[in-house]
N, C-alpha and C positions, 0 to 999 in steps of 0.2 A: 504494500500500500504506500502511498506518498501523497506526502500536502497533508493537509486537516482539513475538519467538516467547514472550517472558514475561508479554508482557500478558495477560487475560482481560476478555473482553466477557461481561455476563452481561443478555440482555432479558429484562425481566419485567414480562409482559399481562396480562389480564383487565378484565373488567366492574368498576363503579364497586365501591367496598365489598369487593372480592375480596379484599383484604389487601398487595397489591402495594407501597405506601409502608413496612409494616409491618413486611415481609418484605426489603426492601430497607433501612429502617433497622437493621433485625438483622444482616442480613451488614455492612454498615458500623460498626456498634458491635461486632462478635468481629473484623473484620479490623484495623481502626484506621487510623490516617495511610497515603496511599499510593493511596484507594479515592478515585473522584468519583461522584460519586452525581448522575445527570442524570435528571432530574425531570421529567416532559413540566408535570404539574400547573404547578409552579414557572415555567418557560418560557414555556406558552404563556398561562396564565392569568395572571403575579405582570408577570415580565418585560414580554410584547407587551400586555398584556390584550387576548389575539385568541380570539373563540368557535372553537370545533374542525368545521373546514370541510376540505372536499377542497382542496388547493393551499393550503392557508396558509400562511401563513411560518414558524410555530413548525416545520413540517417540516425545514427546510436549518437553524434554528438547534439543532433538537437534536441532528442531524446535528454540524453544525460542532463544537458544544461536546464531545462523544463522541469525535470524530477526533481534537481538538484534545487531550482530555486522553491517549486513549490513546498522543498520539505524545510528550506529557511525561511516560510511563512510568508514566500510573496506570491503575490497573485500574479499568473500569469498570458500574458497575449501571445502566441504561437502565430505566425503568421509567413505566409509564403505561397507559392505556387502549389506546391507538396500535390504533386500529380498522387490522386488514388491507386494506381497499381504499384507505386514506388514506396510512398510512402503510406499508404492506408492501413498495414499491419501494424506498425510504429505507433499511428496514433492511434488505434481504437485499443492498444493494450494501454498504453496512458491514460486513454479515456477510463478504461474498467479499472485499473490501479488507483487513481485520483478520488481518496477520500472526499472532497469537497463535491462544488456543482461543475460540470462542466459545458459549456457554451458554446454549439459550432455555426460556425457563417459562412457561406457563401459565395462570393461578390461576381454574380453574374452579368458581363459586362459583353454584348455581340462585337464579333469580328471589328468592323469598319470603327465603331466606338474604343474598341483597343487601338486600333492605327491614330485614332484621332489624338488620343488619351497621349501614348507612345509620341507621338512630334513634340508635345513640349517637355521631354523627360533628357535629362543630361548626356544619359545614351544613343539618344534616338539617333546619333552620326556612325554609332558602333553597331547599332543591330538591325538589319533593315526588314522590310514587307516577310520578304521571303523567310526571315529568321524565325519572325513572329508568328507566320503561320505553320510552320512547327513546330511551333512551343504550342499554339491557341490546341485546346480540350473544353470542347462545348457542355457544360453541364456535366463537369468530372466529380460527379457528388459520388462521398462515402458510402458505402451501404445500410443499410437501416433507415432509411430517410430521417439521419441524427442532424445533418445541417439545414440551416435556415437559407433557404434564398432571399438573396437582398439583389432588387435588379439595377440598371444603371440610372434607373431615374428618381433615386433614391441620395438627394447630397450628402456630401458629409458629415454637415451638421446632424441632420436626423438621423444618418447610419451611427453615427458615435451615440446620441440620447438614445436611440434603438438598443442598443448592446447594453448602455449603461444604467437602463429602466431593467431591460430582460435579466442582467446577471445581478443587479443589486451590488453592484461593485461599492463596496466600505473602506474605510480605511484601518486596515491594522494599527492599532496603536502602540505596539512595542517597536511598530516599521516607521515610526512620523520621525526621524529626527532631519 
C-alpha cells in the first residue's frame, strides 16, 4: 500500500498539446506546498533522456517517484502522454496500491486542435505535423472507464476548479511550510 487515506493521486493523459502540463501546473499553483507534480515529460525526456518505448525505464521511475512522494504525504498530479499499452499496467497497480482517492482525467483534444495547440509551444520548430501524428492516440482511455473525459472546449480555468471541486484537494498541514 502507499500514500494515506489523505493522500490524492490525480493522473492526467492525453495526446501531445492536450493541455495536460497546463492543467497540472494550475492545480499546483491554487493548491500550493504539499502537491508533487510528477512529470512523465520531465522524467523521461530531462532526467533519463530515454525516447518513449514499450518497457522503458522512465516506467518504474515515475512509478517510484509517485509512490515515493505519496508515502511522504504529498498529494500527487501524475501527468503525461502515458500511452495505455505502455504505460496502463504501471498505473492501474498505483491506482489499487494508493491508500487514498484517486482521480483520472483525460484531456481529449482532436487532431487539427493538437497542431493548433502545438505552433505556439517552444518545440513546435523540433517536432513537426508528421511527428505529431505518430504520437496523436485518439481516445487512448485506461480500461474500466476509470478516467474522466475532459474535451477541448473545456478552459483551463474550469478544467483546474473541475479536478479541484472533484478530488477535494486540502492542504496537509505538516506539508505548509
Amino acid at each position: 500500500m502507499v500514500g494515506t487515506a489523505e493522500t490524492r493521486l490525480v493522473l492526467l493523459r492525453g495526446n501531445s498539446a492536450s493541455g495536460k502540463s497546463s492543467v497540472a501546473a494550475g492545480i499546483r499553483e491554487r493548491f500550493g506546498r504539499g502537491l508533487a507534480l510528477v512529470a512523465q515529460d520531465n522524467l523521461r525526456r530531462v532526467v533519463l533522456r530515454e525516447h518513449d518505448r514499450p518497457g522503458g525505464v522512465n516506467i518504474g521511475l515515475i512509478d517510484t517517484v509517485a509512490r515515493y512522494s505519496l508515502d511522504a504525504g504529498y498529494h500527487v498530479v501524475l501527468e503525461g502522454i502515458l500511452y495505455a499499452d505502455r504505460y496502463g499496467q504501471m498505473l492501474q497497480q498505483l491506482r489499487a496500491d494508493h491508500c487514498g482517492r484517486t482521480h483520472c482525467y483525460y484531456l481529449d483534444v482532436s487532431f487539427p486542435e493538437t497542431l493548433a495547440r502545438h505552433a505556439t509551444k517552444p518545440i513546435a520548430d523540433e517536432v513537426d505535423e508528421s511527428r505529431l501524428r505518430q504520437w496523436y492516440r485518439p481516445l487512448d482511455l485506461l480500461p474500466g472507464g476509470i478516467e474522466t473525459v475532459v474535451d477541448a472546449e473545456s478552459i483551463l480555468a474550469d478544467t483546474v476548479d473541475r479536478i479541484m471541486h472533484d478530488t477535494d484537494l486540502v492542504r496537509i498541514p505538516a506539508l505548509e511550510r
